[in-house]
PQR file with spaces between the fields and no chain letter, atoms N, CA, C, O and H, PARSE charges and radii, in Angstrom:
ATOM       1  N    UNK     1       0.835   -1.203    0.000 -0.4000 1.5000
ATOM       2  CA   UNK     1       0.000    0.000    0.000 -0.0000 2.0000
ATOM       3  C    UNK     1       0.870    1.253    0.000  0.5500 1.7000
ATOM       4  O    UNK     1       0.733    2.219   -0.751 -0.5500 1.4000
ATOM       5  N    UNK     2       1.849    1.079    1.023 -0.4000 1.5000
ATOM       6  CA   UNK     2       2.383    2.592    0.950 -0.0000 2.0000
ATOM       7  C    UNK     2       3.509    2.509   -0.508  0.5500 1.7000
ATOM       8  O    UNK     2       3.638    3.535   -1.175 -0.5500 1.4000
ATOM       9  H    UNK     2       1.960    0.294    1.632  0.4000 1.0000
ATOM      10  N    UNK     3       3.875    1.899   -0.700 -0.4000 1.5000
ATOM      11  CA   UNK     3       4.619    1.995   -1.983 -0.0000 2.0000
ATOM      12  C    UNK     3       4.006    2.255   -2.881  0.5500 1.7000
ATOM      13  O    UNK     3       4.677    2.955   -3.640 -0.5500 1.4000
ATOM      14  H    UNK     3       3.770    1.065   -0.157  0.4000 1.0000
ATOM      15  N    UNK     4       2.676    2.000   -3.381 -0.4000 1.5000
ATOM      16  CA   UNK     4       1.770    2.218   -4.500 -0.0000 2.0000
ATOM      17  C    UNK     4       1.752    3.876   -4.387  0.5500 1.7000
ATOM      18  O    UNK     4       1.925    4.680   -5.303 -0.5500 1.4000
ATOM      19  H    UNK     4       2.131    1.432   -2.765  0.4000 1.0000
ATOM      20  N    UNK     5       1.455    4.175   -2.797 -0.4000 1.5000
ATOM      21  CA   UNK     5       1.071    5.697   -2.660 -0.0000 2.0000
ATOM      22  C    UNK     5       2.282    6.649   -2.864  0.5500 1.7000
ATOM      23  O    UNK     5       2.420    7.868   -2.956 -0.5500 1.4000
ATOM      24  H    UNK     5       1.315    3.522   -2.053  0.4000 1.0000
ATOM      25  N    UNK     6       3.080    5.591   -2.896 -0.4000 1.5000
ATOM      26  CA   UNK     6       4.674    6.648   -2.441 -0.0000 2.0000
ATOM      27  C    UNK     6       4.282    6.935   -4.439  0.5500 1.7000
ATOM      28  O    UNK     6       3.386    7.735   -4.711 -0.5500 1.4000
ATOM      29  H    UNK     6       2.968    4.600   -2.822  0.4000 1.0000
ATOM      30  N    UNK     7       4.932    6.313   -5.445 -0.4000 1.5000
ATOM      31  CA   UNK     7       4.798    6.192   -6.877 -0.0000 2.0000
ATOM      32  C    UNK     7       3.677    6.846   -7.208  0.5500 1.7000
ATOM      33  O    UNK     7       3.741    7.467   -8.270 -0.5500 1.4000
ATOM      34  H    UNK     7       5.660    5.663   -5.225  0.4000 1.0000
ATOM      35  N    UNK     8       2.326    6.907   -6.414 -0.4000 1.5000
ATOM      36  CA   UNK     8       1.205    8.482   -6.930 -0.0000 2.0000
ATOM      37  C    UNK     8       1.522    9.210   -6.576  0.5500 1.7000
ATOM      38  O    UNK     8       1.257   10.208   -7.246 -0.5500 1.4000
ATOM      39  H    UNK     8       2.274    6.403   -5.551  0.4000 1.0000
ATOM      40  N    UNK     9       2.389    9.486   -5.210 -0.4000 1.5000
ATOM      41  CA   UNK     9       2.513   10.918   -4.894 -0.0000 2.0000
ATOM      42  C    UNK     9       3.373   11.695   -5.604  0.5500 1.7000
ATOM      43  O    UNK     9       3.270   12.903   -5.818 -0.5500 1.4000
ATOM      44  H    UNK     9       2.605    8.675   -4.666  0.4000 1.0000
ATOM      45  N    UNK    10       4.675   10.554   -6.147 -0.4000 1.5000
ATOM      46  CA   UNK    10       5.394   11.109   -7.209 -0.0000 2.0000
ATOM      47  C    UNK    10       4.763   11.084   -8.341  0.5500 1.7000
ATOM      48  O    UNK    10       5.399   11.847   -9.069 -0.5500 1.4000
ATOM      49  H    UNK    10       4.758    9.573   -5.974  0.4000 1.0000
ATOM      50  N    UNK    11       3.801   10.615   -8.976 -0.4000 1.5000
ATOM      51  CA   UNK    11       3.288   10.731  -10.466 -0.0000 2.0000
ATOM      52  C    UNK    11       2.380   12.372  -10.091  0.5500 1.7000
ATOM      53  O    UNK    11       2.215   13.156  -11.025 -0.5500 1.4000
ATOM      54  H    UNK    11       3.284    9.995   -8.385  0.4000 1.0000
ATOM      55  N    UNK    12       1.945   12.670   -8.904 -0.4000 1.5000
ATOM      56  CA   UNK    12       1.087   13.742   -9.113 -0.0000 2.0000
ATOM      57  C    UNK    12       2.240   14.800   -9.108  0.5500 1.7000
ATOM      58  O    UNK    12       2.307   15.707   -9.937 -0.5500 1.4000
ATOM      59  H    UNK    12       2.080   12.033   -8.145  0.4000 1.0000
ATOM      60  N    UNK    13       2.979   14.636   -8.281 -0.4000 1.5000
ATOM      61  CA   UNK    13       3.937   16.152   -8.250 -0.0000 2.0000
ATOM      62  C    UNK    13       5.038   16.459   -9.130  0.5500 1.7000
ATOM      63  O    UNK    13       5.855   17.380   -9.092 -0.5500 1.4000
ATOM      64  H    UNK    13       2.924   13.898   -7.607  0.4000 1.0000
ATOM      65  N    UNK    14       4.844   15.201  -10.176 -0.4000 1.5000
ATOM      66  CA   UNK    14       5.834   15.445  -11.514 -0.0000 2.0000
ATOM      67  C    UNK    14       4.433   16.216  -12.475  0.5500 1.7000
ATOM      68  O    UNK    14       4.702   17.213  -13.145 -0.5500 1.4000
ATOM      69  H    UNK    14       4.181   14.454  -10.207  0.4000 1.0000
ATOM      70  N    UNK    15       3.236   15.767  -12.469 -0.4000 1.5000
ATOM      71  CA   UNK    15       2.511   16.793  -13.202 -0.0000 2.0000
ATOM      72  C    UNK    15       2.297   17.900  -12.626  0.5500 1.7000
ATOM      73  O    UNK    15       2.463   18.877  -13.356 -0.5500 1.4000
ATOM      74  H    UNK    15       3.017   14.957  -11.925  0.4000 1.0000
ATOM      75  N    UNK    16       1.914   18.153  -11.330 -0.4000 1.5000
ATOM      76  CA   UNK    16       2.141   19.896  -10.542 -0.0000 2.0000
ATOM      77  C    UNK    16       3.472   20.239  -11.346  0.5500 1.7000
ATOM      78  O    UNK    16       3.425   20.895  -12.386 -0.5500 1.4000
ATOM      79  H    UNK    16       1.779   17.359  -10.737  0.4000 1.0000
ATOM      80  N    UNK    17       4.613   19.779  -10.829 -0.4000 1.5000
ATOM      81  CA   UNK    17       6.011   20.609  -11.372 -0.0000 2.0000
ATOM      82  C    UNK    17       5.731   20.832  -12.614  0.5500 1.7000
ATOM      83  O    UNK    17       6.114   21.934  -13.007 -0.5500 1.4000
ATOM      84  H    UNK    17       4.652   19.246   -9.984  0.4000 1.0000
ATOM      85  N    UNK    18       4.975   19.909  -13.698 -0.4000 1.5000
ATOM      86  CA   UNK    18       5.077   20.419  -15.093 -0.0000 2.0000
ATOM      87  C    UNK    18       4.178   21.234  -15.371  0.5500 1.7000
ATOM      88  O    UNK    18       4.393   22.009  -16.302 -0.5500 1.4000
ATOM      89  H    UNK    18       4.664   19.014  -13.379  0.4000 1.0000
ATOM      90  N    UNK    19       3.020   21.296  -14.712 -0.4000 1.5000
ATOM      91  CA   UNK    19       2.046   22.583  -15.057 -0.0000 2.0000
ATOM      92  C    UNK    19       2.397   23.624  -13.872  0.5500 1.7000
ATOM      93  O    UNK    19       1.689   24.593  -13.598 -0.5500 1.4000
ATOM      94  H    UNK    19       2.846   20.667  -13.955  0.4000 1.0000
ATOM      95  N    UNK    20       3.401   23.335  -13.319 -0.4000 1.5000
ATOM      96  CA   UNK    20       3.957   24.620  -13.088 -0.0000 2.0000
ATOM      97  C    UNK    20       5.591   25.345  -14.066  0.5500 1.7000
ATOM      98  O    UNK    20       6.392   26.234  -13.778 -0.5500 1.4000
ATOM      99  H    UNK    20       3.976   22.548  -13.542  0.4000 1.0000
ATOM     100  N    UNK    21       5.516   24.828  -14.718 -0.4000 1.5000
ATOM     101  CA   UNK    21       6.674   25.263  -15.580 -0.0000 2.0000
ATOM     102  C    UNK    21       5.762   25.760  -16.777  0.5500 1.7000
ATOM     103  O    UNK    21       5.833   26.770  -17.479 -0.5500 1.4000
ATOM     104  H    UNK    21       4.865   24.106  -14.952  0.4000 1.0000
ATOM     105  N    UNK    22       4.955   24.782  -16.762 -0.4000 1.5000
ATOM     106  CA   UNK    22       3.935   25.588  -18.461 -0.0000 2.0000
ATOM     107  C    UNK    22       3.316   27.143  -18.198  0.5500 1.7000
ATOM     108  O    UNK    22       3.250   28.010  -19.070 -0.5500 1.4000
ATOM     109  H    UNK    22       4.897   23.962  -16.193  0.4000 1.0000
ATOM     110  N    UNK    23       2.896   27.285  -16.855 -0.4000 1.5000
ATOM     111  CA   UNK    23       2.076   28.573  -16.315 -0.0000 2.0000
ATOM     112  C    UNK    23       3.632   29.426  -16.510  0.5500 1.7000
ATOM     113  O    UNK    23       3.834   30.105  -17.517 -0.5500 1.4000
ATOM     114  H    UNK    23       2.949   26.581  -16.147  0.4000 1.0000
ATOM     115  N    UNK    24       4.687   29.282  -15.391 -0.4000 1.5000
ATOM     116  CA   UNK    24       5.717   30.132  -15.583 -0.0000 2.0000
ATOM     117  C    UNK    24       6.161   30.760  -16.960  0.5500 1.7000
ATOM     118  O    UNK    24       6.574   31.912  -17.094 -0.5500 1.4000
ATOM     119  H    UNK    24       4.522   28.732  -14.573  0.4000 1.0000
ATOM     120  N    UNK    25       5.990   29.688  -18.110 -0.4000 1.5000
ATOM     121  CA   UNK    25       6.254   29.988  -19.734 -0.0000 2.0000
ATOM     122  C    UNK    25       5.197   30.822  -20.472  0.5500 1.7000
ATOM     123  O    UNK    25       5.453   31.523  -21.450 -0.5500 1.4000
ATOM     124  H    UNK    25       5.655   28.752  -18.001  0.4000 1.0000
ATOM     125  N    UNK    26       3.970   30.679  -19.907 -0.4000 1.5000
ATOM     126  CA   UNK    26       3.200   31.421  -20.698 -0.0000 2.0000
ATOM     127  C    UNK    26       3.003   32.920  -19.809  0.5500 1.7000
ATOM     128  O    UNK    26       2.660   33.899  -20.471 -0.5500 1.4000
ATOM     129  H    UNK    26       3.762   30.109  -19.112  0.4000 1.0000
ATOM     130  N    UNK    27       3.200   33.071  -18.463 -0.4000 1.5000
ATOM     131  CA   UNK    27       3.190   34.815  -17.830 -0.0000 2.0000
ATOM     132  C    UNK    27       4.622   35.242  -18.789  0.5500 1.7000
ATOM     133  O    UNK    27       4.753   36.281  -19.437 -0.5500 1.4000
ATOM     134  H    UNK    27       3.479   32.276  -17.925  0.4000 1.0000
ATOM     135  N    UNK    28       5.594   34.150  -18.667 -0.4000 1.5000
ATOM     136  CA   UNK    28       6.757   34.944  -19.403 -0.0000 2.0000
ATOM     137  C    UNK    28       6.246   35.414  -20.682  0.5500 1.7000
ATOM     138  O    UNK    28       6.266   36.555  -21.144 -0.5500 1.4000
ATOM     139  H    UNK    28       5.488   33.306  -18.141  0.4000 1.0000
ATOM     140  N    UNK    29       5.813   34.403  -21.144 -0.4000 1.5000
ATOM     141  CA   UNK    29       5.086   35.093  -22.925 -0.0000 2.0000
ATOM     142  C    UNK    29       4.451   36.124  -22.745  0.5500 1.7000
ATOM     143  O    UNK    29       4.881   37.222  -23.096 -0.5500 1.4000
ATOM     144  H    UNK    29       5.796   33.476  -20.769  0.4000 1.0000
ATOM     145  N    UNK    30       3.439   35.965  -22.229 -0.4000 1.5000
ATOM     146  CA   UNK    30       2.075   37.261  -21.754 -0.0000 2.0000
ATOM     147  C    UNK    30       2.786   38.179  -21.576  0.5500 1.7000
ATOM     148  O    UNK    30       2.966   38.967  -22.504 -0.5500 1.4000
ATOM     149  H    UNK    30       3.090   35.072  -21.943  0.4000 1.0000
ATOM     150  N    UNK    31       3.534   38.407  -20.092 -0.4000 1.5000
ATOM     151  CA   UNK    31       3.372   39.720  -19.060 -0.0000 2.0000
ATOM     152  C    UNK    31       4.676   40.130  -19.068  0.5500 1.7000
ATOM     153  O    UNK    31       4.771   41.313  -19.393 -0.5500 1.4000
ATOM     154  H    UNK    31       3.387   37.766  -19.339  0.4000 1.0000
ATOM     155  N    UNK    32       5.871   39.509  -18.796 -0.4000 1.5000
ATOM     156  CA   UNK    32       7.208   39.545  -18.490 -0.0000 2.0000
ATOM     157  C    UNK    32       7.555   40.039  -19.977  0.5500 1.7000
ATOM     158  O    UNK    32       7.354   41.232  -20.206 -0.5500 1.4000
ATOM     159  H    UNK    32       5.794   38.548  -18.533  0.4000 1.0000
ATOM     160  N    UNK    33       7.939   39.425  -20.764 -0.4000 1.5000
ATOM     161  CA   UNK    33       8.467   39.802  -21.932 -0.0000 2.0000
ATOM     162  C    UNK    33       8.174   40.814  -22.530  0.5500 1.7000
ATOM     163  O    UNK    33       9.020   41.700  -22.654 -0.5500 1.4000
ATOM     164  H    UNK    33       8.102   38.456  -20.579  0.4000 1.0000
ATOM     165  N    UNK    34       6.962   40.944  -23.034 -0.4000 1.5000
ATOM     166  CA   UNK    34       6.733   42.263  -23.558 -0.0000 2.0000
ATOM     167  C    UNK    34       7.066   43.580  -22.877  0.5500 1.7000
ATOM     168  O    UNK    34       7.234   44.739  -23.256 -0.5500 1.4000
ATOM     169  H    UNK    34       6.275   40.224  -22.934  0.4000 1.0000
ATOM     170  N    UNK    35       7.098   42.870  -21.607 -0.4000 1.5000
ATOM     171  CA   UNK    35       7.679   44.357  -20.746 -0.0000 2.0000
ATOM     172  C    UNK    35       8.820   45.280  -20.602  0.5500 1.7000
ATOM     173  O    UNK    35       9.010   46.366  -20.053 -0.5500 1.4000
ATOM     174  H    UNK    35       6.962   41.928  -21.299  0.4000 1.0000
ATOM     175  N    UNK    36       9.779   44.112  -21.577 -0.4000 1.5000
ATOM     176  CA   UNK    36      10.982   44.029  -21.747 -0.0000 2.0000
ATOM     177  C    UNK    36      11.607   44.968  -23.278  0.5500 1.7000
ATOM     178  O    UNK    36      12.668   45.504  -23.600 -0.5500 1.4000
ATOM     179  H    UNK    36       9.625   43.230  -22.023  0.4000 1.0000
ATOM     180  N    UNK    37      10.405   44.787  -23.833 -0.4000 1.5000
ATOM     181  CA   UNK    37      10.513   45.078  -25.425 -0.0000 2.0000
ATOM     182  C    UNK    37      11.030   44.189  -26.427  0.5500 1.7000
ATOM     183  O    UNK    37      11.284   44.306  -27.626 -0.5500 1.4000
ATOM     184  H    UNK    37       9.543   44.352  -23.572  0.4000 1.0000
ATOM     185  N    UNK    38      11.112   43.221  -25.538 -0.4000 1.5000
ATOM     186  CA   UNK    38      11.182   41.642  -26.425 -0.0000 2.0000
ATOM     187  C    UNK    38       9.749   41.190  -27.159  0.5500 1.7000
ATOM     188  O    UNK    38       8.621   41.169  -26.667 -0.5500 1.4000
ATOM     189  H    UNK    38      10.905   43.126  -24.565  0.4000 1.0000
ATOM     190  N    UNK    39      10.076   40.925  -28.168 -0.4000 1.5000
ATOM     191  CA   UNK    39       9.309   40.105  -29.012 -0.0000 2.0000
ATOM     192  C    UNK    39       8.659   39.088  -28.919  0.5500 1.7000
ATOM     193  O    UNK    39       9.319   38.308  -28.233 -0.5500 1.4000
ATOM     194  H    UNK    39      10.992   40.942  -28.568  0.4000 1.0000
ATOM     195  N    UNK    40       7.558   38.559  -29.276 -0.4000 1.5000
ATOM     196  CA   UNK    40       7.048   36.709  -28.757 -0.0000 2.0000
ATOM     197  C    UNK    40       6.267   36.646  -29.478  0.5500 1.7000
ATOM     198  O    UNK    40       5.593   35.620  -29.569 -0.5500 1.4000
ATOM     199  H    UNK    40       7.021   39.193  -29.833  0.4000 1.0000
């Protein structure tokens, strides 16, 4: 049991970490960059 849970808890917080890298990429697109006078 706890090993099954240990392997979800890591399958969920490898998708948190990755939809937290996708959100970080798109404020950079949106908000950050243009602020910059960079292009996107």
């Amino acid at each position: 049991m706890s090993a099954r849970h240990t392997i979800t808890g890591g399958f969920v917080m490898e998708i948190l970490i990755a939809l937290g890298v996708v959100a970080l990429w798109v404020i950079l697109q949106i908000w950050v960059l243009p602020r910059f006078g960079i292009q996107t």
